[in-house]
Jmol script that loads the backbone (N, CA, C; Angstrom):
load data "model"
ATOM      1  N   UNK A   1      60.328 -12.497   4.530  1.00  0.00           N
ATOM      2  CA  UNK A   1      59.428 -11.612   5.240  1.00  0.00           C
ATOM      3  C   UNK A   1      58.269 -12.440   5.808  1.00  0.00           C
ATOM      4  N   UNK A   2      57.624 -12.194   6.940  1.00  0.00           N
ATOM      5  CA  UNK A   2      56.863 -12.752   7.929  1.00  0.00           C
ATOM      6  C   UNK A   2      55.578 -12.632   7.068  1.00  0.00           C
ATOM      7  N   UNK A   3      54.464 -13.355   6.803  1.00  0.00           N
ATOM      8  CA  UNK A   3      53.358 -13.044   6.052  1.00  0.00           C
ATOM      9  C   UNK A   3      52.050 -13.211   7.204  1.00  0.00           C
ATOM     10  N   UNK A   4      52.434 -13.947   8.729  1.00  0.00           N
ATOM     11  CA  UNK A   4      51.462 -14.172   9.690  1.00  0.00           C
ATOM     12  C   UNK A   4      50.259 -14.885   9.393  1.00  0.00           C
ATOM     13  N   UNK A   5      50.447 -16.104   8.271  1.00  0.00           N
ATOM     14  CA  UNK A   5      49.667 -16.996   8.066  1.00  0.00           C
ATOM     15  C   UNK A   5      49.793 -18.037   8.909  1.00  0.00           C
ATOM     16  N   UNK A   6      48.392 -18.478   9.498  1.00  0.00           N
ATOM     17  CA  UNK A   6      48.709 -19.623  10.645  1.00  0.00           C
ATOM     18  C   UNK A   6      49.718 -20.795  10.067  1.00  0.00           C
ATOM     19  N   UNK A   7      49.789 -21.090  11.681  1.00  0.00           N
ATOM     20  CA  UNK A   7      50.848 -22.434  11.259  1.00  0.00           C
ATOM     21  C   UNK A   7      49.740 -23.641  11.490  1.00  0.00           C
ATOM     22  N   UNK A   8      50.050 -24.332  10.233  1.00  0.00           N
ATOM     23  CA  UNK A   8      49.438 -25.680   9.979  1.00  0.00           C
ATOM     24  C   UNK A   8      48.003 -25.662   9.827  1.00  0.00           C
ATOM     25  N   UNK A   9      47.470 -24.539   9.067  1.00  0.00           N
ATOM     26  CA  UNK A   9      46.330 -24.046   8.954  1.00  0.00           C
ATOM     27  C   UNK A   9      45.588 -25.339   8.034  1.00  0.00           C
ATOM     28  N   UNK A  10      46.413 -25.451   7.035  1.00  0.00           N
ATOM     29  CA  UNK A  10      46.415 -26.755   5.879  1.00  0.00           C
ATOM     30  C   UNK A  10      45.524 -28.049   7.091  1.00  0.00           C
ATOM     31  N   UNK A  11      46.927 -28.167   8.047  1.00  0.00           N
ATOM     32  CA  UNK A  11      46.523 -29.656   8.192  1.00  0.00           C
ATOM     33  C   UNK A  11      45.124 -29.249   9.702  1.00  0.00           C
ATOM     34  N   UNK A  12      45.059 -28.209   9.899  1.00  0.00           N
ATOM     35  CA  UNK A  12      43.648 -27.885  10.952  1.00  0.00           C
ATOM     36  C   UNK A  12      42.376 -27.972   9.700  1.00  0.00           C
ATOM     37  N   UNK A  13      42.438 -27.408   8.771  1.00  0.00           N
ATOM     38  CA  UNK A  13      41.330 -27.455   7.697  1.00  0.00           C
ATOM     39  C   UNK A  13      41.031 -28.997   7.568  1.00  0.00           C
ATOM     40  N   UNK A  14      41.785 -29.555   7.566  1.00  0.00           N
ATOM     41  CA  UNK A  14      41.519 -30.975   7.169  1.00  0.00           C
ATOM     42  C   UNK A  14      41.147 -31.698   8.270  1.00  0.00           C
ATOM     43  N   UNK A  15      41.996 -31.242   9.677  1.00  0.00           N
ATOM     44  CA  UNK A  15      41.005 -32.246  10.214  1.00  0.00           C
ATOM     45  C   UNK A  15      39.885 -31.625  11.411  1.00  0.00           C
ATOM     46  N   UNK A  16      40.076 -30.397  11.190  1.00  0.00           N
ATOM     47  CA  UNK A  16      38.919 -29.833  12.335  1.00  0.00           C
ATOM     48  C   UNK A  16      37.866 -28.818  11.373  1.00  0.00           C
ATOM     49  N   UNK A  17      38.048 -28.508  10.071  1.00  0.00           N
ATOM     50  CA  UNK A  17      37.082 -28.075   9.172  1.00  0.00           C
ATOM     51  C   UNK A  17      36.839 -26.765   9.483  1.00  0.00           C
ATOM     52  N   UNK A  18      38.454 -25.993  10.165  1.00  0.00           N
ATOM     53  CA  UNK A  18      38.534 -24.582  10.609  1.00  0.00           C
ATOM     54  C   UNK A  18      39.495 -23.639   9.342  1.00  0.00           C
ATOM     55  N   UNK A  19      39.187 -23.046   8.953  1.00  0.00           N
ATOM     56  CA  UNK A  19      39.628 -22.206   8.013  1.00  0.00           C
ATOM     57  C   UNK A  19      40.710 -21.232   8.365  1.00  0.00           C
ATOM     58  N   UNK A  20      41.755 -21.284   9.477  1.00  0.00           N
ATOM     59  CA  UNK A  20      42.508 -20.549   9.785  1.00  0.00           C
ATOM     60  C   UNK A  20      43.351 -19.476   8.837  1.00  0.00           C
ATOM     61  N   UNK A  21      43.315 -18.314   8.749  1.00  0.00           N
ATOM     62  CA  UNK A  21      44.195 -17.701   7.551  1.00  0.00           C
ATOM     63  C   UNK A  21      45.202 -16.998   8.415  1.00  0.00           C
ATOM     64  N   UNK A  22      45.077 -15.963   9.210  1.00  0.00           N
ATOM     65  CA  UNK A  22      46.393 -15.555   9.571  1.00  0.00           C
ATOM     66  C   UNK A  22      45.818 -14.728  11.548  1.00  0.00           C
ATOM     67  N   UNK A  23      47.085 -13.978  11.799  1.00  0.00           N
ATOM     68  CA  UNK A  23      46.508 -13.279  12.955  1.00  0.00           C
ATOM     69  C   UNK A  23      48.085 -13.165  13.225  1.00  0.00           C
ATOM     70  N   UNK A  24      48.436 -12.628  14.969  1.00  0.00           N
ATOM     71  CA  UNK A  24      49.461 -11.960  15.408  1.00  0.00           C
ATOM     72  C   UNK A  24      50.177 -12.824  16.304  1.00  0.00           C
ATOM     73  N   UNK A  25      49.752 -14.191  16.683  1.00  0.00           N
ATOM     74  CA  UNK A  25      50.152 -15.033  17.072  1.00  0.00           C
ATOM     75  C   UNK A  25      49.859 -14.987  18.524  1.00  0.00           C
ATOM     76  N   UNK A  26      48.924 -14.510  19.243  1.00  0.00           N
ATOM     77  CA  UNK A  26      48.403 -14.179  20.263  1.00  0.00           C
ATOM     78  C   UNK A  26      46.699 -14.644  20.341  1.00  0.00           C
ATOM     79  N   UNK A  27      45.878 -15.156  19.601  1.00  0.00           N
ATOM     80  CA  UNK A  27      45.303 -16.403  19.497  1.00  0.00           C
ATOM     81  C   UNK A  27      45.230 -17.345  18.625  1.00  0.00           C
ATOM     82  N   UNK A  28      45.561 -18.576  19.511  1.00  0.00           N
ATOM     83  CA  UNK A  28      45.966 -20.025  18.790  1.00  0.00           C
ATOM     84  C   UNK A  28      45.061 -20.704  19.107  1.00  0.00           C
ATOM     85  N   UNK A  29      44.687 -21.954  18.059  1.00  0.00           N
ATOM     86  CA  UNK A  29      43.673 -22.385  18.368  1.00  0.00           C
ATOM     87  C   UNK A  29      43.833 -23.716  19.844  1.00  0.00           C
ATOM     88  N   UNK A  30      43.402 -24.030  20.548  1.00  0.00           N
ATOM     89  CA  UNK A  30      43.361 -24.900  21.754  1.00  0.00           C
ATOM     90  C   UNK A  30      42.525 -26.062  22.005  1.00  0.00           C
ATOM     91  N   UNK A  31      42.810 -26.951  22.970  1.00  0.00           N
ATOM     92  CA  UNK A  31      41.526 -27.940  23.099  1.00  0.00           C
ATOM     93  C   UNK A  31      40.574 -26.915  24.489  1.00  0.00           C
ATOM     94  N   UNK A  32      39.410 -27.653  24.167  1.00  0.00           N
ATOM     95  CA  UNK A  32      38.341 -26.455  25.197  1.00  0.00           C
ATOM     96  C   UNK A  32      37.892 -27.586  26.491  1.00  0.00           C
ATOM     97  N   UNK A  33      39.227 -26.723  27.628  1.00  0.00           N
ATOM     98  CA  UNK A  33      38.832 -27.313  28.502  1.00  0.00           C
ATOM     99  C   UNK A  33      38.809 -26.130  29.749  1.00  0.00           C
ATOM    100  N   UNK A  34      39.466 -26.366  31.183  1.00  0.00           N
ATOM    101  CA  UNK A  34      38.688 -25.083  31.941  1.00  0.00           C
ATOM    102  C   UNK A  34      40.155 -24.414  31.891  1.00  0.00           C
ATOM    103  N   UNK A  35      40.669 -24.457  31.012  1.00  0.00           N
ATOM    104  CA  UNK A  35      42.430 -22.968  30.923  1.00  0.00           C
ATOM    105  C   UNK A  35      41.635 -22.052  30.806  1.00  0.00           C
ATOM    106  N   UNK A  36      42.537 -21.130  31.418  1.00  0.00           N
ATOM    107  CA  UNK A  36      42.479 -19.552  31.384  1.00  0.00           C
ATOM    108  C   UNK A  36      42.528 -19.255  30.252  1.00  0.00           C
ATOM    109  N   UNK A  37      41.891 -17.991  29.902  1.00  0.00           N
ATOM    110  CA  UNK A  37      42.260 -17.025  28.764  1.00  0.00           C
ATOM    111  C   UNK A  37      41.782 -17.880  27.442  1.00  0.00           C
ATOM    112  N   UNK A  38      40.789 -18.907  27.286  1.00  0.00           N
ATOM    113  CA  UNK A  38      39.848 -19.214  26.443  1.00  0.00           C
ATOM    114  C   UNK A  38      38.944 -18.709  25.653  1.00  0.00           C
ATOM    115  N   UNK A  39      38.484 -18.483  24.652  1.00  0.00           N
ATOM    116  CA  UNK A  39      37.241 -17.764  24.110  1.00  0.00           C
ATOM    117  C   UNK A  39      36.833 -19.382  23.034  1.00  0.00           C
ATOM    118  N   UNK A  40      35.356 -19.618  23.543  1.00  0.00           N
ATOM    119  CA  UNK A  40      35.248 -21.132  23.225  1.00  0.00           C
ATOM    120  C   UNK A  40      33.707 -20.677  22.300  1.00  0.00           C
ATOM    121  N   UNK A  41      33.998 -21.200  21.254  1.00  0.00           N
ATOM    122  CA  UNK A  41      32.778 -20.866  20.201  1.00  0.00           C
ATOM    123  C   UNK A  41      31.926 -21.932  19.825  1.00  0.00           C
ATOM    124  N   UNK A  42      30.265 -22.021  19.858  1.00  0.00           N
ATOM    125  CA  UNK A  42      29.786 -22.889  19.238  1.00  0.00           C
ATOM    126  C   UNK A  42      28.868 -22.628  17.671  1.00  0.00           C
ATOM    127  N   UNK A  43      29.120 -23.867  17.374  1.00  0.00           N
ATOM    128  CA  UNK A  43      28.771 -23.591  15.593  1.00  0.00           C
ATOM    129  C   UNK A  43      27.942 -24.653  15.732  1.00  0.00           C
ATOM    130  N   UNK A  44      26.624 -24.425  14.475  1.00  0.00           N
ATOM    131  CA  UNK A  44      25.835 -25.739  13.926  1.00  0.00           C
ATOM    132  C   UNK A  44      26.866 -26.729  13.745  1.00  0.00           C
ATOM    133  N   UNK A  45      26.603 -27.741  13.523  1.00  0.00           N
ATOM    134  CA  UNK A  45      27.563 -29.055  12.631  1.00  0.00           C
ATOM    135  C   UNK A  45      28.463 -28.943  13.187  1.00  0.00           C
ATOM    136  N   UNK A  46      28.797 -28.898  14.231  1.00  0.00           N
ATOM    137  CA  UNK A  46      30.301 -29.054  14.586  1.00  0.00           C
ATOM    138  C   UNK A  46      30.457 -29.096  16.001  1.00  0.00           C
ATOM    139  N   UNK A  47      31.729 -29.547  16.345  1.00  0.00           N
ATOM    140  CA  UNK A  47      31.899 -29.459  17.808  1.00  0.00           C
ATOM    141  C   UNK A  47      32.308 -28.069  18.257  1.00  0.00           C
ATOM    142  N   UNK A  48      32.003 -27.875  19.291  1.00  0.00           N
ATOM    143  CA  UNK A  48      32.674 -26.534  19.979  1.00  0.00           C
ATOM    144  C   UNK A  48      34.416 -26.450  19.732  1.00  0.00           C
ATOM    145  N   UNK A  49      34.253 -25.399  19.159  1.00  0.00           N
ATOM    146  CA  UNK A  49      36.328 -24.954  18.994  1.00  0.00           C
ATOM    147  C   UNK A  49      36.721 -23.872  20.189  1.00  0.00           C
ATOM    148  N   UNK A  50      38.154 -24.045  20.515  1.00  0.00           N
ATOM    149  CA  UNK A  50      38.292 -22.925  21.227  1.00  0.00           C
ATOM    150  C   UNK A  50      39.669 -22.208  21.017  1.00  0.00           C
ATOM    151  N   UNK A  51      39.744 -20.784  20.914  1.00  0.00           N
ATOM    152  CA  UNK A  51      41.214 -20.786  21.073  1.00  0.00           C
ATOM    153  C   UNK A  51      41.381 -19.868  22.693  1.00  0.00           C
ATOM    154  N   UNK A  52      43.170 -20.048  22.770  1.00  0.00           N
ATOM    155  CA  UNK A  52      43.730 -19.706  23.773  1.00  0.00           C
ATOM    156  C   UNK A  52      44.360 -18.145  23.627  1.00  0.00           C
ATOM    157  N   UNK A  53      44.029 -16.814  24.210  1.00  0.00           N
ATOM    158  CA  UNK A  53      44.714 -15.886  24.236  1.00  0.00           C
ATOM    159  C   UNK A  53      45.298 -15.300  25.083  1.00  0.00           C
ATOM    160  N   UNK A  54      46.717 -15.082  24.473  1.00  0.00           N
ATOM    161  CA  UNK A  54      47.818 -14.455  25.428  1.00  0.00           C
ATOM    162  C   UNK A  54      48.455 -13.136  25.252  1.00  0.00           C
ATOM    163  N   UNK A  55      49.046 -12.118  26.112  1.00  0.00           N
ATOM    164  CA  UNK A  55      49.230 -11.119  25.555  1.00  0.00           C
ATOM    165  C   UNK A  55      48.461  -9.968  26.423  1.00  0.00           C
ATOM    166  N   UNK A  56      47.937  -8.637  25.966  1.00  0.00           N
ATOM    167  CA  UNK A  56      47.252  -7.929  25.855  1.00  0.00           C
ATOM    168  C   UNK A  56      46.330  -7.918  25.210  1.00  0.00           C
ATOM    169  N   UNK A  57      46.522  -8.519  23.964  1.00  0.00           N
ATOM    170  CA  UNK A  57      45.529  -8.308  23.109  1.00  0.00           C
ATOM    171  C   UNK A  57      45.916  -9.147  21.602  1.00  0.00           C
ATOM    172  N   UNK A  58      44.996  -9.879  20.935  1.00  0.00           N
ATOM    173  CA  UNK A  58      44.686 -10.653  20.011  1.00  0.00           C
ATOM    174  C   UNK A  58      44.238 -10.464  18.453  1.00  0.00           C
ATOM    175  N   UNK A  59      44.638 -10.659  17.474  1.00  0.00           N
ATOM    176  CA  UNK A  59      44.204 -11.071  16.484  1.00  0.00           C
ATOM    177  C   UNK A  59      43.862 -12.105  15.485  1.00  0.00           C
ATOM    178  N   UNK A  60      42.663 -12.506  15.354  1.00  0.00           N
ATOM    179  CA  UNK A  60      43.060 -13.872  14.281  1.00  0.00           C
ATOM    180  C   UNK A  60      41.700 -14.157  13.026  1.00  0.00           C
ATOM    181  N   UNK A  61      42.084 -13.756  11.538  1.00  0.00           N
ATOM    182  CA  UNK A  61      41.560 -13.941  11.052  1.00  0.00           C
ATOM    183  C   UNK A  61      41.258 -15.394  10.335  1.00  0.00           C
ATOM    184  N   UNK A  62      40.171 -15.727   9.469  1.00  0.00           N
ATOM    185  CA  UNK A  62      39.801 -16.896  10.211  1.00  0.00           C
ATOM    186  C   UNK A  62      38.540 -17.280   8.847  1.00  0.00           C
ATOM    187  N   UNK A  63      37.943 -18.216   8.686  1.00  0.00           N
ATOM    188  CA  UNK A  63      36.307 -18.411   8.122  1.00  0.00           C
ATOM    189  C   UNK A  63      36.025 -19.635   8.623  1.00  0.00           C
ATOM    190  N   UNK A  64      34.811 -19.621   9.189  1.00  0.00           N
ATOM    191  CA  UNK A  64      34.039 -20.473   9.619  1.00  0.00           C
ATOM    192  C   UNK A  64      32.612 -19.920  10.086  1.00  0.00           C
ATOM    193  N   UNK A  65      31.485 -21.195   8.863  1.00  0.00           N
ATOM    194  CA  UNK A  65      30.536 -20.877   8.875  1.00  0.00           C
ATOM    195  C   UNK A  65      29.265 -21.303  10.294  1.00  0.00           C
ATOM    196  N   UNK A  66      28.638 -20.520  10.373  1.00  0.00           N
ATOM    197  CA  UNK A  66      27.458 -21.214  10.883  1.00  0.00           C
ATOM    198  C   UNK A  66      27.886 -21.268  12.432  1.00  0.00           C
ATOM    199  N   UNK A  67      28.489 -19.871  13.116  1.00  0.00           N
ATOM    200  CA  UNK A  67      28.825 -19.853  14.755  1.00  0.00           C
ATOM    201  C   UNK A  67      27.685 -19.088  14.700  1.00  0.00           C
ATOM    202  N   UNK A  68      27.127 -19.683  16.075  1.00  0.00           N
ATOM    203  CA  UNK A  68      26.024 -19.454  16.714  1.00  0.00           C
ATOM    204  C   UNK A  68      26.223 -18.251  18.085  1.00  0.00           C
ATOM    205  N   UNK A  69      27.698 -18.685  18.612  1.00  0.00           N
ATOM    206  CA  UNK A  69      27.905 -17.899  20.177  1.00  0.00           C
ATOM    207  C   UNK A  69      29.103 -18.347  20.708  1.00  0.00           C
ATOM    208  N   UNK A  70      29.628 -17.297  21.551  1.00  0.00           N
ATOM    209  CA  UNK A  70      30.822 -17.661  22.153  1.00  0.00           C
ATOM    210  C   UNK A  70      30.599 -17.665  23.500  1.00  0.00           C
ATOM    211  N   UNK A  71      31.668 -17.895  24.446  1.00  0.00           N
ATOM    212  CA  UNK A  71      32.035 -17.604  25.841  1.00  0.00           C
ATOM    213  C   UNK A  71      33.604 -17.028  25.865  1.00  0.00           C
ATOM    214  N   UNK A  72      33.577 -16.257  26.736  1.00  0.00           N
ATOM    215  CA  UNK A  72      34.656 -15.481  26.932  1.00  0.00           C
ATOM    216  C   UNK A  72      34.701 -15.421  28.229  1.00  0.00           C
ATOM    217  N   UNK A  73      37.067 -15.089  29.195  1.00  0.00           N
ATOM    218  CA  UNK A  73      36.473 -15.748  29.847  1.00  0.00           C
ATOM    219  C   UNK A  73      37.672 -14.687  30.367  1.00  0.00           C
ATOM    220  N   UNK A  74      38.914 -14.001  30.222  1.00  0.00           N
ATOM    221  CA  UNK A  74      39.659 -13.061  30.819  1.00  0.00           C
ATOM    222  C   UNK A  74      39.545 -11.762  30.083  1.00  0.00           C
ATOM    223  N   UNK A  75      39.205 -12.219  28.778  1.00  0.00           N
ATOM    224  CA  UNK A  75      39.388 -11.160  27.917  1.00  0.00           C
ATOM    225  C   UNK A  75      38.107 -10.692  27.260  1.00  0.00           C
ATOM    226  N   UNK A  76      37.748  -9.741  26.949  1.00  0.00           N
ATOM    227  CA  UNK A  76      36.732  -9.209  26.065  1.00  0.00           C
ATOM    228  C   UNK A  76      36.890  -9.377  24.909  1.00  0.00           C
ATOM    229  N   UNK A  77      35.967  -9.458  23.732  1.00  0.00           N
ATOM    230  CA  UNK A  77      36.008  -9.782  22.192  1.00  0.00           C
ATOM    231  C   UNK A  77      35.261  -8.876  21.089  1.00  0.00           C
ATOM    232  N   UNK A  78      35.593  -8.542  20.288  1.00  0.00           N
ATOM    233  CA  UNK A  78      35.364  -8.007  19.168  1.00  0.00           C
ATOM    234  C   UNK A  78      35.197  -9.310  18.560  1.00  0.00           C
ATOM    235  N   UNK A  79      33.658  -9.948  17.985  1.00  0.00           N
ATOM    236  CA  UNK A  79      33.898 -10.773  16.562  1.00  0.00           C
ATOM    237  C   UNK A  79      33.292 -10.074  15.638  1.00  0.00           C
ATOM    238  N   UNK A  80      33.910 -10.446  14.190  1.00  0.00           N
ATOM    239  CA  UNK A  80      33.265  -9.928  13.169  1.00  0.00           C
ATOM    240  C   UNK A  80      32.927 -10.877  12.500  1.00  0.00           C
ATOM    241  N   UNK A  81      31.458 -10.373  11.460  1.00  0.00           N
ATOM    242  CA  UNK A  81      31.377 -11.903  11.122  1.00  0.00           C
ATOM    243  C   UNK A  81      30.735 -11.201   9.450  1.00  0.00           C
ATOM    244  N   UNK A  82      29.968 -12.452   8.701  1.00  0.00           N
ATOM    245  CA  UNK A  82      29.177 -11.808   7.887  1.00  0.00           C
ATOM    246  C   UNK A  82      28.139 -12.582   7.008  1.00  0.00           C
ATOM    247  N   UNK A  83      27.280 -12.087   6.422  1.00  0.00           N
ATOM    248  CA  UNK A  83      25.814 -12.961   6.562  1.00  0.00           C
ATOM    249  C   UNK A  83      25.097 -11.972   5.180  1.00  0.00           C
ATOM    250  N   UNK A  84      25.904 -12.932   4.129  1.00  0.00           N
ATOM    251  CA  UNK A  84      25.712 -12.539   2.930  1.00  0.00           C
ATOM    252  C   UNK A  84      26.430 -11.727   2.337  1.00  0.00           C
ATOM    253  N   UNK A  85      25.957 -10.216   1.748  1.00  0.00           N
ATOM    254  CA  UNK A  85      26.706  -9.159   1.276  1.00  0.00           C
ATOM    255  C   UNK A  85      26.904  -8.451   2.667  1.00  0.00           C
ATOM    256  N   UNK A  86      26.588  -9.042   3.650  1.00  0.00           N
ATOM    257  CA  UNK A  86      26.083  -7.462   5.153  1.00  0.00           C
ATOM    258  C   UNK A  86      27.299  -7.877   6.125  1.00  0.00           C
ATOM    259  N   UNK A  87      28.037  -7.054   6.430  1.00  0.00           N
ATOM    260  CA  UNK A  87      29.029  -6.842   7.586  1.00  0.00           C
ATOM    261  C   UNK A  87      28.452  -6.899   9.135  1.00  0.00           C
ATOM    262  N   UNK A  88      28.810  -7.602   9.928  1.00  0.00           N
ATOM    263  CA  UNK A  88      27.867  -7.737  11.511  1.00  0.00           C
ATOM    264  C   UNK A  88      29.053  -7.811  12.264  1.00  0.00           C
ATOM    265  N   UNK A  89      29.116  -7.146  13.535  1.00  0.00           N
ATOM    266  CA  UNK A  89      30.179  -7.153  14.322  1.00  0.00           C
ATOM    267  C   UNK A  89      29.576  -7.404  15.921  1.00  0.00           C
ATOM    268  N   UNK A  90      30.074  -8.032  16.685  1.00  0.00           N
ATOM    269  CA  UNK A  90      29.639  -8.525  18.023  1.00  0.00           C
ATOM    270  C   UNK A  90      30.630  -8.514  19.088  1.00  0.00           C
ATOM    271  N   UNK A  91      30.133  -7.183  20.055  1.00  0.00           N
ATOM    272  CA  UNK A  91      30.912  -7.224  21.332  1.00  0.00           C
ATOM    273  C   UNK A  91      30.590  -8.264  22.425  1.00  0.00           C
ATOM    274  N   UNK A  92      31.537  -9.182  22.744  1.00  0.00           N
ATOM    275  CA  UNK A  92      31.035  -9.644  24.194  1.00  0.00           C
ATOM    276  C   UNK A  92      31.847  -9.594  25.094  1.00  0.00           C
ATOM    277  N   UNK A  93      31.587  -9.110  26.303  1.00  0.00           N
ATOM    278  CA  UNK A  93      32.178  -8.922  27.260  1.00  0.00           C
ATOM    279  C   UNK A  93      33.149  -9.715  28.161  1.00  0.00           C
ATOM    280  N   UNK A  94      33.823  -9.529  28.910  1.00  0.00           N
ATOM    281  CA  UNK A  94      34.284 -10.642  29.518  1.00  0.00           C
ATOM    282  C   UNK A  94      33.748 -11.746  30.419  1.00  0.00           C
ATOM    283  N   UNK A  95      33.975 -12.595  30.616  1.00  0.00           N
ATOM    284  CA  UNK A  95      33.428 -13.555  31.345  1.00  0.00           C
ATOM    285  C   UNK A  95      31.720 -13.899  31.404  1.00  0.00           C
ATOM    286  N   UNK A  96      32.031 -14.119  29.956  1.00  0.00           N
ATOM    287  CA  UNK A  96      30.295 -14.014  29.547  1.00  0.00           C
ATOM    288  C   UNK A  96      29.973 -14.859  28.438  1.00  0.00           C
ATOM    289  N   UNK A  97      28.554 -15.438  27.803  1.00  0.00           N
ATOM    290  CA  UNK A  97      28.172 -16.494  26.897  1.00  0.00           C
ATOM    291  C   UNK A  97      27.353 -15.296  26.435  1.00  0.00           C
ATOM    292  N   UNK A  98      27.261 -15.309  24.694  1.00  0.00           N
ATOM    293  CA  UNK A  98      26.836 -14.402  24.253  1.00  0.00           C
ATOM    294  C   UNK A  98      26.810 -14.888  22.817  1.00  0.00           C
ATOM    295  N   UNK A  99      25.287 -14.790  22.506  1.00  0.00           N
ATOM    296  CA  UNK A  99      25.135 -15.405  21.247  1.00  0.00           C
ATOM    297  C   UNK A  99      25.538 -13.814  19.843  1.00  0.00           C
ATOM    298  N   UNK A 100      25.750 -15.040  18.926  1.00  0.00           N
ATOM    299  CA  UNK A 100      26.094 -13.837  17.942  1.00  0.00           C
ATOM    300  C   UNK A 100      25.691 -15.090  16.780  1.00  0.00           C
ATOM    301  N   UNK A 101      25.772 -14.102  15.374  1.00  0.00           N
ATOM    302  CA  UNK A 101      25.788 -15.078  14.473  1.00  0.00           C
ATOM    303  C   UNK A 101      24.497 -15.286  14.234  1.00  0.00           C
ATOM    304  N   UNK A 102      23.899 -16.506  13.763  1.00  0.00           N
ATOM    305  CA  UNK A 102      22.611 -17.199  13.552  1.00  0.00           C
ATOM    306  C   UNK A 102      21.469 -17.135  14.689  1.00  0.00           C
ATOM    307  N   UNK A 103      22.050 -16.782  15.757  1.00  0.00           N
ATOM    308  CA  UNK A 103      21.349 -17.074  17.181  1.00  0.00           C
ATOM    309  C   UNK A 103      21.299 -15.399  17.785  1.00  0.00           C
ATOM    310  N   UNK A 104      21.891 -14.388  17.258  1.00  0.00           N
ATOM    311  CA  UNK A 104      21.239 -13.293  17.496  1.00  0.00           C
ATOM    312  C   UNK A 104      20.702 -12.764  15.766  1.00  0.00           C
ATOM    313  N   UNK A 105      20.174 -13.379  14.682  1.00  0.00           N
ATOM    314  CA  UNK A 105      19.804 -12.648  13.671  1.00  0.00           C
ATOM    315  C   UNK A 105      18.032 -13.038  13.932  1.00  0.00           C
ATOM    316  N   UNK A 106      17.156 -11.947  13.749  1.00  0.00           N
ATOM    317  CA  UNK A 106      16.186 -12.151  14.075  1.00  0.00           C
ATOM    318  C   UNK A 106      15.641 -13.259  13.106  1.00  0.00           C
ATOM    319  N   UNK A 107      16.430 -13.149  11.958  1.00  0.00           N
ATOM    320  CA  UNK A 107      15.777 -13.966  10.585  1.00  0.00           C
ATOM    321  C   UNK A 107      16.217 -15.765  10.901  1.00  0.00           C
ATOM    322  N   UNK A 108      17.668 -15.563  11.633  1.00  0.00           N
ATOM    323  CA  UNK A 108      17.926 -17.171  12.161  1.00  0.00           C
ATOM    324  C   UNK A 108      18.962 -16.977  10.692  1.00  0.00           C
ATOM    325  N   UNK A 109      19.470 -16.192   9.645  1.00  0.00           N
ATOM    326  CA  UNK A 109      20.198 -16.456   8.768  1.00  0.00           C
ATOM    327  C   UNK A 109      21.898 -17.014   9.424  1.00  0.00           C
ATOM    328  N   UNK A 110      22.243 -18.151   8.125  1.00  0.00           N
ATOM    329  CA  UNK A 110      23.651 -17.928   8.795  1.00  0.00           C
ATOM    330  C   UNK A 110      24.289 -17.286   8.103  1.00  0.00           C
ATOM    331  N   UNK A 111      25.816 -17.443   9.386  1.00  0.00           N
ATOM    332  CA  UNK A 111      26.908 -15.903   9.289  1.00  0.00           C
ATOM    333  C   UNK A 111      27.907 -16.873   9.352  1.00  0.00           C
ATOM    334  N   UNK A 112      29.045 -16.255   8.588  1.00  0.00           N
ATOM    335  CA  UNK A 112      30.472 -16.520   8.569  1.00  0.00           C
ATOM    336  C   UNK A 112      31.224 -15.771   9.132  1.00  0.00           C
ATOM    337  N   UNK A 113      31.871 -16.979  10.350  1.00  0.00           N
ATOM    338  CA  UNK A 113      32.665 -16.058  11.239  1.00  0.00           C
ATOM    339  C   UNK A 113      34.476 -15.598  10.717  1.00  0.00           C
ATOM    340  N   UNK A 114      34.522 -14.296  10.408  1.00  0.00           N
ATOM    341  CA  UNK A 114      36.475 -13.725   9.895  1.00  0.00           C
ATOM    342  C   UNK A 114      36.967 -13.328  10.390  1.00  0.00           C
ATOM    343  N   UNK A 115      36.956 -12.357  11.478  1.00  0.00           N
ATOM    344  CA  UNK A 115      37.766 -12.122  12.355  1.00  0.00           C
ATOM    345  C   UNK A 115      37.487 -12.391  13.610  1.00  0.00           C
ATOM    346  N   UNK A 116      38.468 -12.347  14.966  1.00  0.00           N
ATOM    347  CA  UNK A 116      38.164 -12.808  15.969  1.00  0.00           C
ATOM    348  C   UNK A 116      39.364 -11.450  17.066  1.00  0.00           C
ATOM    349  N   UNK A 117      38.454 -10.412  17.553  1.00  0.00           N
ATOM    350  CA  UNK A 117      39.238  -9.382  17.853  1.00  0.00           C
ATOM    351  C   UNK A 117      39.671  -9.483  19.419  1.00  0.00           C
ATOM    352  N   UNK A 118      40.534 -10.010  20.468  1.00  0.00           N
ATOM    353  CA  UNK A 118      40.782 -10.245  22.007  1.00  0.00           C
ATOM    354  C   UNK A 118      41.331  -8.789  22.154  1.00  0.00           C
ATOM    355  N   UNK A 119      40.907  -8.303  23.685  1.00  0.00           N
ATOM    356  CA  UNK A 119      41.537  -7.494  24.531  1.00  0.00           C
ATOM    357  C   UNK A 119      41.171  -7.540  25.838  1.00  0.00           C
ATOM    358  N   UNK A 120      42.477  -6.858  27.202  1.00  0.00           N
ATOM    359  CA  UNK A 120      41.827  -7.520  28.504  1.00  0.00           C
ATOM    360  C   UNK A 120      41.034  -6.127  28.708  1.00  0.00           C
TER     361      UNK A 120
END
end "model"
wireframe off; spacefill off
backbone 0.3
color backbone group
């Protein structure tokens, strides 16, 4: 039976320090360059990640701490994230840079980003 745990999540943890756990196979993670259908995230400590979505519509759950903001770029996004015991969820629109995370909390706390929701 299919369990929809990423593939090679193991060896992405190790060398890109991304916590991949599962999703619908409709966003994968990508290198961030100018492709279509990108949603490209920046985090403290780290380089910008991006994944690629195809489809209608996307799922991919996920942990990674300390995202600051995304860009989105065919598709609109649902992220969810969370910042302590407290649940925070962030619409951004399409074709748009839109802080979420640490960079919209008035306090500056960080957030751990878990899900990552695509639709066009």
């Amino acid at each position: 039976m299919e369990d929809f745990s990423y593939p090679g999540a193991d060896r992405i943890l190790k060398e890109k320090n991304l916590k991949l756990k599962h999703g619908d196979g409709h966003i994968v993670l990508a290198e961030c360059d100018s492709s279509p259908n990108l949603l490209r995230f920046i985090a403290r400590d780290r380089a910008d990640f991006c994944f690629k979505v195809s489809g209608d519509s996307g799922y991919l759950a996920l942990e990674v701490p300390a995202v600051g903001g995304v860009q989105s770029h065919d598709y609109k996004a649902k992220v969810n994230m969370t910042v302590g015991t407290e649940k925070k969820s962030f619409d951004v629109p399409k074709n748009s840079w839109k802080g979420i995370g640490e960079n919209a909390d008035p306090a500056g706390r960080e957030h751990m980003l878990l899900e990552i929701i695509a639709s066009k």
